[in-house]
N, C-alpha and C positions, 0 to 999 in steps of 0.2 A: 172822582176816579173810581172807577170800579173794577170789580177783581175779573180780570179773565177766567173765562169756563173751559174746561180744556173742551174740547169739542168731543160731540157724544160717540159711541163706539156703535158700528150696527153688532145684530147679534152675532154673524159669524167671526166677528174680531174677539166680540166678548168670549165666545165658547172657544179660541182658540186660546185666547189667554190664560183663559182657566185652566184649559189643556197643558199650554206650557207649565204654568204653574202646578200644575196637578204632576206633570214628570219631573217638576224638580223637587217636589216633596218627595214622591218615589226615591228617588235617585237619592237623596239626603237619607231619607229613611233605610235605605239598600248599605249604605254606606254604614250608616249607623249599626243594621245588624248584624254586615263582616265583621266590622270592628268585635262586637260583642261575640261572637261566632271565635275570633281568631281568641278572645282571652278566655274565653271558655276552655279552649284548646289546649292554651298554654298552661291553666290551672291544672288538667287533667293529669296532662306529662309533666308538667313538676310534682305533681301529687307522687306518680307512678315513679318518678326518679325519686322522692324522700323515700317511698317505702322500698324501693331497693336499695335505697344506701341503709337503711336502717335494719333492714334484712341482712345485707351483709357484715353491719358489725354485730350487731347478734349474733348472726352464725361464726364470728371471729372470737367473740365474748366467751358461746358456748363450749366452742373447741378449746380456748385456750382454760376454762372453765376443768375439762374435762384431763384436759395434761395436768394442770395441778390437781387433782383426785389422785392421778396415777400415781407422781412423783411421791403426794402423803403416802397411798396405800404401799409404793415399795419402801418407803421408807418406815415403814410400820412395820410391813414384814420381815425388814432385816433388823430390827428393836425387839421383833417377839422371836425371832431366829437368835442374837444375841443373849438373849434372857432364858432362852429356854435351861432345864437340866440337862448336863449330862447322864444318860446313863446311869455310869459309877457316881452320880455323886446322890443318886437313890436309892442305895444300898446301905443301910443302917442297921445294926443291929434290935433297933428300940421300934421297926416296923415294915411294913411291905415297902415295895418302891412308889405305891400309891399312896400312902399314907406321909410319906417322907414327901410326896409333889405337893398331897394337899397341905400339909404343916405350913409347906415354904411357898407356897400358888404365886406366879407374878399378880403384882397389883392388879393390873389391867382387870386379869382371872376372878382375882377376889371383890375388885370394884362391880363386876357384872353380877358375882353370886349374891351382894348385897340389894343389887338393882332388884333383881329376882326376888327374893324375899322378900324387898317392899313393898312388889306387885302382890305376891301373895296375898300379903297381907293386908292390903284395899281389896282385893280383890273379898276376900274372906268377911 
């Protein structure tokens, strides 16, 4: 028994089959590179969508960042408006009415003339 040959091809069968062959590697290949084309794409614009959402809560971060500065800094201003002297109660007989602020300076005051001094004195 012997094996059947398939029967031989002339050349123009061979070169069309190549041909065919040859447009279906194309065509798999084309295919292949939409594909990678279309995730390319989609990397891109999900990139471009994280950095606007991340953009936006930053700039929600920062605002609300920035409301709490305000709310301390009034709330600071009505502690150093509350603490401040009156007036009459810088009137002493034992000194100016300067003399009589600095005796009694809100902490805050005296905390900073200290700060100051310690620079000085690195500095020096």
């Amino acid at each position: 028994m012997e094996a059947k040959k398939p029967p031989k091809k002339t050349p123009e069968e061979e070169d069309a089959a190549r041909e065919a062959d040859s447009k279906a590697k194309k065509a798999a290949q084309k295919v292949q590179d939409d594909a990678a084309d279309a995730k390319k794409t989609l990397e891109v614009k999900e990139a471009a969508a994280d950095t606007a959402k991340i953009n936006k809560e930053s700039t929600e971060e920062l605002k609300k960042g920035e409301k709490e500065i305000e709310v301390k800094k009034e709330i600071k201003a009505k502690k150093v408006a509350a603490e401040a002297p009156k007036p009459e109660d810088l009137v002493k007989p034992w000194g100016t009415p300067a003399e009589v602020w600095t005796a009694n300076m809100p902490d805050h005051h005296f905390a900073a003339q200290i700060d100051r001094h310690s620079l000085a004195q690195q500095k020096a």
